[in-house]
C-alpha positions in Angstrom: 8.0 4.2 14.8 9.3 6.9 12.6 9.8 10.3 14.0 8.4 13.5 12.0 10.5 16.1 11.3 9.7 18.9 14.2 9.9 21.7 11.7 6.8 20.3 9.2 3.6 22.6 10.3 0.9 20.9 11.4 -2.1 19.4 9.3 -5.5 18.4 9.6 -4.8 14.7 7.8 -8.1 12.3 6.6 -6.1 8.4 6.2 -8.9 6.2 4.6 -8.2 2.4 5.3 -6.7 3.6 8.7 -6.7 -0.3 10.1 -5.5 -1.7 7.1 -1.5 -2.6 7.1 -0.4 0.2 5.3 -3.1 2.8 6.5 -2.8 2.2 10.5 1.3 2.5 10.8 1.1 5.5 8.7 -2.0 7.3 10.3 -0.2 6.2 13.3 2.8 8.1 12.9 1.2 11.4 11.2 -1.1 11.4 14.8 2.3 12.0 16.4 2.9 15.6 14.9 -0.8 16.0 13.0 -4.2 16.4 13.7 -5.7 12.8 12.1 -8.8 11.6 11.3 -9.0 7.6 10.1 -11.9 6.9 8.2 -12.3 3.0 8.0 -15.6 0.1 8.6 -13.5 -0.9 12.1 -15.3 -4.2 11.1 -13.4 -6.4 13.4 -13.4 -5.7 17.5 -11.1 -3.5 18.7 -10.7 -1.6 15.5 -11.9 1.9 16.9 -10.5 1.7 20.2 -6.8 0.7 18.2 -7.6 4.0 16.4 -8.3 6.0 19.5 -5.2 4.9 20.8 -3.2 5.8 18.6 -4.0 9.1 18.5 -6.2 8.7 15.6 -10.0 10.0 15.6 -12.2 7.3 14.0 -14.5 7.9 11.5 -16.6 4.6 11.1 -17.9 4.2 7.7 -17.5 3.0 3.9 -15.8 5.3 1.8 -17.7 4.0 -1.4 -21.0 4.8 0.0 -20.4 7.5 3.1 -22.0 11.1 2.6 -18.7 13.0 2.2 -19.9 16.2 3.2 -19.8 15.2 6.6 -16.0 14.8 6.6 -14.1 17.7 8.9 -14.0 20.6 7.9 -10.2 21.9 6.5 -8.5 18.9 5.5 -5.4 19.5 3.9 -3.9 16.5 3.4 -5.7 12.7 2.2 -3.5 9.5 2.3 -6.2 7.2 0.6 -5.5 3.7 1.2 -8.9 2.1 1.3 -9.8 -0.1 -1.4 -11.4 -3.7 -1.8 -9.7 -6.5 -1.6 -9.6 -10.5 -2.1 -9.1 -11.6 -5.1 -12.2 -14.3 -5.4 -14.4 -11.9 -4.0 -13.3 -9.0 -6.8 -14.0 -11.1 -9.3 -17.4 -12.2 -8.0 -18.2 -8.3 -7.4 -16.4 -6.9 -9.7 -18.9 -4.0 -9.7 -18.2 -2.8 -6.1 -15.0 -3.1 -6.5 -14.8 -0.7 -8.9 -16.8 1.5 -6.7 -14.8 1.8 -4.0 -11.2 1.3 -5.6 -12.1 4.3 -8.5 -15.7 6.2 -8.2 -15.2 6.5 -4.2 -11.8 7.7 -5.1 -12.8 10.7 -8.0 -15.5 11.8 -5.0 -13.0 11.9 -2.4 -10.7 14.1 -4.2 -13.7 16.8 -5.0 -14.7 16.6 -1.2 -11.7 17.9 0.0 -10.3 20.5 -2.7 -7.3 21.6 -2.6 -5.7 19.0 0.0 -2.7 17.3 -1.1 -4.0 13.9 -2.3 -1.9 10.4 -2.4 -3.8 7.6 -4.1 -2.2 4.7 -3.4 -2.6 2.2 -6.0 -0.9 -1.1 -7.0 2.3 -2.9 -9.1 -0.4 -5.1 -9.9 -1.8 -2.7 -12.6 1.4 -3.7 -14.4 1.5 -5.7 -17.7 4.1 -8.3 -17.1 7.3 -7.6 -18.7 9.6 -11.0 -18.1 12.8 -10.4 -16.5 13.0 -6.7 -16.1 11.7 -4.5 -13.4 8.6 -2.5 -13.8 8.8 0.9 -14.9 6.3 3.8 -14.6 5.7 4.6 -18.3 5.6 0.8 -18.7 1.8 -0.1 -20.2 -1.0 -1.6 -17.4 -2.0 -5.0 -17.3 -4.0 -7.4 -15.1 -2.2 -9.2 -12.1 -5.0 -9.9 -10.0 -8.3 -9.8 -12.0 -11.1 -6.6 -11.2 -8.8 -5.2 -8.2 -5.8 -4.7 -11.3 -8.5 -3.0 -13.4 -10.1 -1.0 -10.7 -7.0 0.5 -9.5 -6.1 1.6 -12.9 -9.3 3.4 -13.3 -8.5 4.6 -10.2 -5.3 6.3 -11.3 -7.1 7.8 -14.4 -10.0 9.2 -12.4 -8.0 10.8 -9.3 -6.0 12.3 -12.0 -9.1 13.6 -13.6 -10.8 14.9 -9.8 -7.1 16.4 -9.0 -7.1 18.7 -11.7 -10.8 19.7 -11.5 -10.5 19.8 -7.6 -7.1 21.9 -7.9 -5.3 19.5 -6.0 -1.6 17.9 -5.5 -1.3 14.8 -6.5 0.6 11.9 -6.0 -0.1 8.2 -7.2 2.3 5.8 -5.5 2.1 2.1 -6.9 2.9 -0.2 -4.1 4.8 -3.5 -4.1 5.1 -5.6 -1.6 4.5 -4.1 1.8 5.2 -6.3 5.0 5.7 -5.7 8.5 4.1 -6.6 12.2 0.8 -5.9 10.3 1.2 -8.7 7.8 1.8 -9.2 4.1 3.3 -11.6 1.0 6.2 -12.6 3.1 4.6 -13.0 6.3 1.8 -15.2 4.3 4.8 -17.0 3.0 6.9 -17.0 6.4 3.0 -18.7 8.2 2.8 -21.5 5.1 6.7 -22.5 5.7 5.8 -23.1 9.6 2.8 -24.9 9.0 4.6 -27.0 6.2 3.0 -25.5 3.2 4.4 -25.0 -0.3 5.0 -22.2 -0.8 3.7 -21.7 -4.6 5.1 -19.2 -7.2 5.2 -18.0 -10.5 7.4 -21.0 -13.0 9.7 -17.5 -14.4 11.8 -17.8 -12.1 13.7 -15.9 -10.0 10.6 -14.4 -9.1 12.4 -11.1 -8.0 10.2 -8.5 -5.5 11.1 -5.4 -3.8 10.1 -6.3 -0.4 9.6 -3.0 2.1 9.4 -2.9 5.1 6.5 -1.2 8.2 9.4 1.7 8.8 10.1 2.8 5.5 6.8 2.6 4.0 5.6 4.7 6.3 8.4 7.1 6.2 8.1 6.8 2.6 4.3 7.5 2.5 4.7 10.7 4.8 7.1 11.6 1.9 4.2 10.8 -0.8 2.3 13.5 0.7 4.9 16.0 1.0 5.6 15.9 -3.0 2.3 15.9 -3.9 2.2 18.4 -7.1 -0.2 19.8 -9.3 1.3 17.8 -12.3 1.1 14.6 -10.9 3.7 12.6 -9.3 3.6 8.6 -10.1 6.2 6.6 -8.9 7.0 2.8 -7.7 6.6 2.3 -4.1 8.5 -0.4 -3.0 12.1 -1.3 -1.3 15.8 -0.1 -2.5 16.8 -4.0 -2.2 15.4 -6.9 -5.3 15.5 -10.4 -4.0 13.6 -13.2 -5.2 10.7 -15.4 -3.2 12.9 -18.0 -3.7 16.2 -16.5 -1.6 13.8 -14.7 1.1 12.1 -17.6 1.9 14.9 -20.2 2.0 16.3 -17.1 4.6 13.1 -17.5 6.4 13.2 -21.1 6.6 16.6 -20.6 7.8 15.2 -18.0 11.1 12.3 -20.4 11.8 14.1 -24.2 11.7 11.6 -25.3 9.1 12.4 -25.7 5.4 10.7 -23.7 2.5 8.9 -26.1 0.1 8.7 -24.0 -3.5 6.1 -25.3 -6.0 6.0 -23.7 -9.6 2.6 -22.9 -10.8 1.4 -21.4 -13.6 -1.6 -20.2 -12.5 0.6 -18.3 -9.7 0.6 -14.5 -10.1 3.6 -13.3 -11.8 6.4 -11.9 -9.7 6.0 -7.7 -9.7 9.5 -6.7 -9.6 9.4 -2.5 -9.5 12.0 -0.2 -11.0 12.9 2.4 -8.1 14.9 4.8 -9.8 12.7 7.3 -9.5 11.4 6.5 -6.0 15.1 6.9 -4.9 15.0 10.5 -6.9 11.6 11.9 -5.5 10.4 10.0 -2.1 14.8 8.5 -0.7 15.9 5.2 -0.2 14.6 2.8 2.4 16.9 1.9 4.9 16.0 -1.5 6.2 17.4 -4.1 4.7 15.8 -6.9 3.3 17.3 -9.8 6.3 16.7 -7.3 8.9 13.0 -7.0 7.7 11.9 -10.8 7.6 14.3 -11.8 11.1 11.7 -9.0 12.4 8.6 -10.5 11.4 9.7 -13.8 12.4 10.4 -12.2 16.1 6.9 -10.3 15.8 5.6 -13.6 14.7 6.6 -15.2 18.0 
């Protein structure tokens, strides 16, 4: 786990999402320097007590439909990771969806004025642009149906609540998170041991910017430190590109088994970020890309 700097004063941090994959490691670590309270629905057993033990006080509810005046008192720092997922199911219910991923988000801001604020939203509200890596000022676009839209509402109505709310802001637009709590690559590392294709976007490479449970919560921590009054948007995602196609042959490699690529149209296209300005504002990671996936496949037993 990441170790906070012993100098940063202490906070009273709300982490919403706080047993998702990107929300538990990083309300884990703040619990080791801050005061934290994770606000999630602990709909599977176990979630609460994982919470408790981590330092974390639970707060079991739904952002998009909780009475917000009942958060603590004196928060001064939100990492806001909830949000609806699945991609069948956002299409189906498009209208919670939005709910949650922007509406919940514009009343979370005004509930806690003046608290630094991270949004996290998605490279997925990207517009594909080929062979190039995404930029920030580059326009949106729809990856993965209503949860693409809904986070880009989201942006636009956080930015909106920030500035009515006087509250820093920063909007960090993750790519491809993976650790010991899952994501793409561990999906990708469990279809290659079961014998699955493995099926991906026909443009190839399809290029990614894989990072890692370490440095995106260091990274994250960072987010909330920068937060600004004008706000700060910037690519979340690993200093390293490598394609699907080179991490999972590696994986393949680890595990014994070999990775079977099918092209697909239908696929989502690759979302490849541009970090030059992560690098400038939040660092570098510092776990490279092999090191990452031979730890998953050790995690994964």
């Amino acid at each position: 786990m990441p170790a906070l700097s012993s100098d940063v004063p202490s906070w009273r941090v709300l982490v919403t999402g706080a047993t998702g994959r990107v929300g538990f490691p990083v309300a884990r670590a703040l619990a080791s320097r801050h005061e934290v309270f994770g606000l999630a629905r602990c709909g599977s057993e176990g979630d609460r007590a994982r919470l408790e033990e981590a330092g974390v006080e639970p707060i079991v509810a739904d952002v998009a439909d909780m009475d917000l005046r009942h958060l603590p008192h004196g928060i001064t720092h939100v990492f806001h990771a909830a949000a609806r997922l699945g991609r069948e199911a956002q299409d189906k219910d498009w209208q919670q969806v939005f709910a949650t991923n922007a509406q919940a988000s514009g009343r979370l801001v005004a509930a806690c004025p003046g608290a630094a604020f991270v949004y996290c939203s998605t490279g997925s509200a990207y517009a594909y642009q080929g062979q190039r890596p995404l930029r920030e000022d580059d326009p949106p676009g729809v990856h993965l149906g209503a949860y693409s839209l809904s986070k880009i509402a989201g942006e636009a109505v956080v930015r909106f609540a920030a500035e009515q709310a006087g509250s820093p802001l920063t909007i960090i637009r993750i790519f491809s998170t993976y650790g010991p709590e899952g994501g793409t690559p561990v999906n990708r590392l469990r279809r290659i041991l079961r014998g699955d294709e493995v099926v991906l976007h026909p443009d190839a490479p399809n290029n990614y910017n894989p990072i890692y449970e370490d440095d995106y919560v260091r990274l994250a921590i960072r987010s909330l430190e920068v937060a600004a009054p004008e706000p700060v948007v910037v690519n979340f995602a690993g200093s390293e590109t490598v394609s699907a196609e080179e991490y999972c042959a590696y994986l393949g490699d680890l595990v014994g088994r070999p990775a079977r690529i099918r092209y697909d149209a239908e696929a989502p296209w690759p979302i490849w970020p541009d970090v030059s300005r992560m690098h400038q504002v939040l660092g570098r990671t510092e776990v490279p890309w092999r090191e990452g996936m031979r730890r998953v496949v050790e995690a994964l037993g």
